[in-house]
C-alpha positions in Angstrom: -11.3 -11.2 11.0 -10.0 -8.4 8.8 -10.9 -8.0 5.2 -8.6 -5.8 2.9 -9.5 -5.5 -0.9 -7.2 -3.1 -2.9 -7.7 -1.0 -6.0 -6.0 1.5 -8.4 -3.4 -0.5 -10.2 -2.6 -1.1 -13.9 -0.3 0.3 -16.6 1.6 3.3 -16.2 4.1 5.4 -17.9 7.5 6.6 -16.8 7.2 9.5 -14.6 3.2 9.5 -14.0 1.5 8.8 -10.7 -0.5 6.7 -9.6 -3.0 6.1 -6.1 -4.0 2.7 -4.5 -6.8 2.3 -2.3 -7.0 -0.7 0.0 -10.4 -0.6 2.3 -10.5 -2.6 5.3 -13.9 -4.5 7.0 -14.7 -6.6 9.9 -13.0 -6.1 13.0 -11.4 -2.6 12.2 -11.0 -1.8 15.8 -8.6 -4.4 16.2 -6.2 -2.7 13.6 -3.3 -0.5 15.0 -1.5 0.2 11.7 -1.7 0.0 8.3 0.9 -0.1 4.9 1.8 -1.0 1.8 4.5 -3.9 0.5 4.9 -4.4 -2.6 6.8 -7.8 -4.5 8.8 -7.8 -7.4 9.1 -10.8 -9.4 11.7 -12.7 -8.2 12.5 -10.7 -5.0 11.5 -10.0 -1.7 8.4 -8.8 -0.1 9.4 -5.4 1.0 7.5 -2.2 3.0 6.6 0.4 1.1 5.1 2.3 3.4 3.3 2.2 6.6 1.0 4.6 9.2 0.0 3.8 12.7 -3.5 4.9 14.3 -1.4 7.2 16.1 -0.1 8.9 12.8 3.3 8.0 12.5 4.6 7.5 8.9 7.0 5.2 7.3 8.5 4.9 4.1 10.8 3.0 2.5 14.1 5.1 1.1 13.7 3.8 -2.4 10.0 6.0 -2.5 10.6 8.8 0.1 9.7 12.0 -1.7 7.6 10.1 -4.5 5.2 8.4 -2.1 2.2 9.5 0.2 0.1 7.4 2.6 -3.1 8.3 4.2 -5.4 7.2 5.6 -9.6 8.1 5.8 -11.0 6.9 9.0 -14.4 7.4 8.3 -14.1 5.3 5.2 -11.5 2.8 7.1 -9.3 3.2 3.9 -5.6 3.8 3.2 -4.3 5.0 0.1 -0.8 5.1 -1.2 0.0 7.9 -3.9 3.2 7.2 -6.0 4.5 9.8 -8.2 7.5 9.9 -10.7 7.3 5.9 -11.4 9.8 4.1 -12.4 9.5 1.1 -14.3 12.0 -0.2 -10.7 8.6 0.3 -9.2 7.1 -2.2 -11.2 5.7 -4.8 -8.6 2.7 -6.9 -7.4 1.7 -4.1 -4.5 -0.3 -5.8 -1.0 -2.1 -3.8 1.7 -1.2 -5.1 5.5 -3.2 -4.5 8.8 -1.5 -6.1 11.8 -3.7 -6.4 14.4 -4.5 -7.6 17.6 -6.2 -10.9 15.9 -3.8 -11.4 13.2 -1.9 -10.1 10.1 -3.8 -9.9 7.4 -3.2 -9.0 3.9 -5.1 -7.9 0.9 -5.1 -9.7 -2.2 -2.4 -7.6 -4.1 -2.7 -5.0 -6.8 -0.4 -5.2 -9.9 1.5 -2.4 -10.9 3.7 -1.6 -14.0 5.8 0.9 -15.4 6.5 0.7 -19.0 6.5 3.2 -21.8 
């Protein structure tokens, strides 16, 4: 079993930034990636972003330049920094660890852009 709880949502402006923080427990070994998807109401689930234990990086073209995902092994967390919002970003945001037990998913952080 995998446990993800997220932080770092809320209200935010126009054009400010913002970082999430989604730290994983239990069987971390089992994890071989790690990302972001976020839900708009009404739409889709989509990716937002994603990194592999080996490093590699994906983003989703809607964020590419704006976003950065990391991740702290020694802490077993991955963040997601999003600058220049846009209230299009507006979305309930989930972490995801596939793994070699399961898919598992955080409980989702709610983010909104509004002036």
């Amino acid at each position: 079993q995998v446990q993800l709880v997220e932080s770092g949502g809320g209200l935010v402006q126009p054009g400010g930034s913002l970082r999430l923080s989604c730290a994983a427990s239990g069987s971390i070994f089992s994890i071989y990636a790690m990302g972001w998807y976020r839900q708009a109401p009404g739409k889709q689930r989509e990716l937002v972003a994603s990194i592999t234990r080996g490093g590699r990086i994906n983003y989703a073209d809607s964020v590419k330049g704006r976003a950065t995902i990391s991740i702290d092994n020694a802490k077993n967390t991955v963040y997601l920094q999003m600058n220049s919002l846009k209230p299009e970003d507006t979305a309930v945001y989930y972490c995801n660890a596939p793994s070699t037990k399961g898919d598992y998913w955080g409980q989702g952080t709610l983010v909104t852009v509004s002036s």
